[in-house]
C-alpha positions as CSV (number, residue, x, y, z in Angstrom):
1,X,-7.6,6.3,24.2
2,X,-7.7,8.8,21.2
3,X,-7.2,12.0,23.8
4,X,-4.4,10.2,24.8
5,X,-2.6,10.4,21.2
6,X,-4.1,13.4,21.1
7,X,-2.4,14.6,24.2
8,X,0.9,13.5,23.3
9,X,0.5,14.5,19.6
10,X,0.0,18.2,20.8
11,X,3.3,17.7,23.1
12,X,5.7,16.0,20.7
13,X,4.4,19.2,18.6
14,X,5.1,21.8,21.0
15,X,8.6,20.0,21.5
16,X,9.9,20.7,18.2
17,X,10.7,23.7,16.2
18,X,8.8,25.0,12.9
19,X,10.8,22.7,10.3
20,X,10.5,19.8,12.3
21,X,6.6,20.1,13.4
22,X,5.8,20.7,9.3
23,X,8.0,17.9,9.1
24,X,5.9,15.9,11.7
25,X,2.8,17.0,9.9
26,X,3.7,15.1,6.6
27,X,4.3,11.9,8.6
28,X,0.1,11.9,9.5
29,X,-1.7,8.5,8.7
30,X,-3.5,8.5,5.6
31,X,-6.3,7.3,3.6
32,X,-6.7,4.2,1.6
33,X,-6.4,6.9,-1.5
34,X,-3.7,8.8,-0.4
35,X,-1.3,5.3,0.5
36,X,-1.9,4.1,-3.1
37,X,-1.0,7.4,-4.4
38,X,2.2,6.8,-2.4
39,X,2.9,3.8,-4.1
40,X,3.8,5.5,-7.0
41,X,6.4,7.7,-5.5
42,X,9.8,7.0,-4.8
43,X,12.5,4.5,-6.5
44,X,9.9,1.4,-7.4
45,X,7.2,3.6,-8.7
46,X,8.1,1.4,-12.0
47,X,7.6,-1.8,-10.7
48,X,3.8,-0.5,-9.2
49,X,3.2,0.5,-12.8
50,X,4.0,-2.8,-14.4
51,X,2.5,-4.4,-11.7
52,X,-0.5,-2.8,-12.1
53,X,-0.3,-3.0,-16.7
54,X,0.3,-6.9,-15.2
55,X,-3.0,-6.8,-13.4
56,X,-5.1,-5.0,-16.2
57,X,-3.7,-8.0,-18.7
58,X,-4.5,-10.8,-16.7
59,X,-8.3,-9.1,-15.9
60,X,-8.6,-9.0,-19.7
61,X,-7.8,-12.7,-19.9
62,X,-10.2,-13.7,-17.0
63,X,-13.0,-12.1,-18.8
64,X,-11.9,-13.8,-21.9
65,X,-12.0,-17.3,-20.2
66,X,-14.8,-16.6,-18.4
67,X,-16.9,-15.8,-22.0
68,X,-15.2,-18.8,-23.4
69,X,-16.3,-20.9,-20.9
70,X,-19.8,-20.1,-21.4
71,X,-19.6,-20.5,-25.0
72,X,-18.6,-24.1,-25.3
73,X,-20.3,-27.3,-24.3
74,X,-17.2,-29.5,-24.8
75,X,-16.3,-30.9,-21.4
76,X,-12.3,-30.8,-21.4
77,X,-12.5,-27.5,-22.2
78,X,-14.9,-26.7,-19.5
79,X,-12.2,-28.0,-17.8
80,X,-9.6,-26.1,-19.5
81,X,-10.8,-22.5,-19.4
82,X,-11.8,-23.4,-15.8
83,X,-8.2,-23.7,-15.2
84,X,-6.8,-21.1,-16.8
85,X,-10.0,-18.7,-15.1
86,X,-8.5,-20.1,-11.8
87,X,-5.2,-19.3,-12.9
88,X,-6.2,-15.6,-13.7
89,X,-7.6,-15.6,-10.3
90,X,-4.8,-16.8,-8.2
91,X,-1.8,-14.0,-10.6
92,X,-5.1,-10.9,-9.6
93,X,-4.6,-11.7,-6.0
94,X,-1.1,-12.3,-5.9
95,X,-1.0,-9.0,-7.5
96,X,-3.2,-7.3,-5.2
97,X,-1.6,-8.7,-2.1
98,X,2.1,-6.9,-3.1
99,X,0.6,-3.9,-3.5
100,X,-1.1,-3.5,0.1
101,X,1.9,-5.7,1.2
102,X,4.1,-2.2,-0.5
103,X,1.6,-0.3,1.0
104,X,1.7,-1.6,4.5
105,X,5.5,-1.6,4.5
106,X,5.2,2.8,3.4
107,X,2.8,2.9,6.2
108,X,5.4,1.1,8.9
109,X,8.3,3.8,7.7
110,X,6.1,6.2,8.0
111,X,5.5,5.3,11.9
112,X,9.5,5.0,12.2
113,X,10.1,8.2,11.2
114,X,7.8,9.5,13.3
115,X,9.5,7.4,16.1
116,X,12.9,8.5,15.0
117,X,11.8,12.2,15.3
118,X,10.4,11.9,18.8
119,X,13.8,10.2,20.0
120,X,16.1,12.6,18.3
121,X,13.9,15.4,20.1
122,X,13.9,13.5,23.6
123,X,17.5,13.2,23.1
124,X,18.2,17.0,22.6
125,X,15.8,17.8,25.3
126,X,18.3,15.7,27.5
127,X,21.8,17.2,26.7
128,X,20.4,20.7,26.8
């Protein structure tokens, strides 16, 4: 299956002209690394920073209720720092899951461009 991509990779590349096969080249799949380096690129590249200041707060308070929890023998607030550990929980994977969900959506553009390119170079293959 992979010589297949392969095989059409190396055609889509001998199809198009310099610009557009460096252009091509930038479209490749990336790492895990490289897509959250994306992330902070772009017009929203604010709200992945907050996002992320948003996490680091909310990790701080975890650890807090988790030590306070420890430390007292008090059943309701067992029962209270329990729920607000839970809480801190719940907002860290929230958090989490809008940044791969930001990172999955880069990832789909990515693949439309690519598309995109490949049509607009079938097309001018055709009315040549």
């Amino acid at each position: 299956m992979t010589k297949d991509f392969e095989k059409i990779d190396l055609l889509i590349k001998e199809a198009l002209t310099e610009e557009e096969r460096k252009f091509y080249d930038n479209l490749d799949e990336q790492n895990v690394f490289q897509m959250l380096g994306d992330l902070f690129n772009g017009k929203n590249k604010w709200i992945i920073i907050l996002m992320n200041i948003v996490n680091l707060i909310v990790v701080g308070l975890l650890i807090y209720c988790i030590v306070q929890f420890f430390n007292t023998d008090v059943t309701n607030e067992l029962i209270k720092w329990s729920a607000a550990g839970f809480i801190c929980l719940m907002t860290v994977s929230m958090l989490k899951m809008f940044i791969w969900m930001q990172m999955d959506k880069n990832s789909i553009k990515r693949e439309l461009k690519r598309l995109e390119l490949q049509v607009s170079t079938l097309s001018s293959k055709i009315s040549k």
